[in-house]
C-alpha positions, 0 to 999 in steps of 0.5 A: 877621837878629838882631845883638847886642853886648855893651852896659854903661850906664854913667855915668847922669845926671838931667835934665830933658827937653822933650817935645813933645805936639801944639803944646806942650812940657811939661818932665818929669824923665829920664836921659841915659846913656852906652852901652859897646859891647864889640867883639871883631871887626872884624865887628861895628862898622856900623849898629844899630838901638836900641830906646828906651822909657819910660813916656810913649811908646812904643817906639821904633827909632833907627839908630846906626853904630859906627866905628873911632877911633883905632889899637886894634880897642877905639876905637870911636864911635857916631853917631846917624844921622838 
């Protein structure tokens, strides 16, 4: 089973990012950004699984869990999980 949130990007920054190809890391330019998860029920926080791509590697699957913080349905914190 598919589940979805609403998700917005916000805050987009350039950085420069170390990759590691075989025995050596070659430094590239990248983003980091923040992501917003729009939660509208108690249903919805748990695990994920994002999806990250670019165009040097390919795709790849990252767990992340989003909790509760704070009094308000609308707090919530995402974790990357190893």
């Amino acid at each position: 089973m598919t589940t979805r949130v609403h998700l917005t990007t916000t805050n987009v920054k350039q950085t420069r990012v170390a990759l590691k190809v075989f025995d050596s890391v070659i430094e590239e330019d990248g983003v980091t950004l923040e992501l917003s998860f729009n939660i509208s029920s108690q249903e919805e926080f748990g695990e994920y699984q994002l999806v990250v791509a670019n165009n040097v590697m390919p795709a790849s699957r990252r767990a992340i869990e989003i909790v509760p913080e704070g009094i308000s349905l609308y707090s919530c914190i995402a974790f990357m999980l190893d």
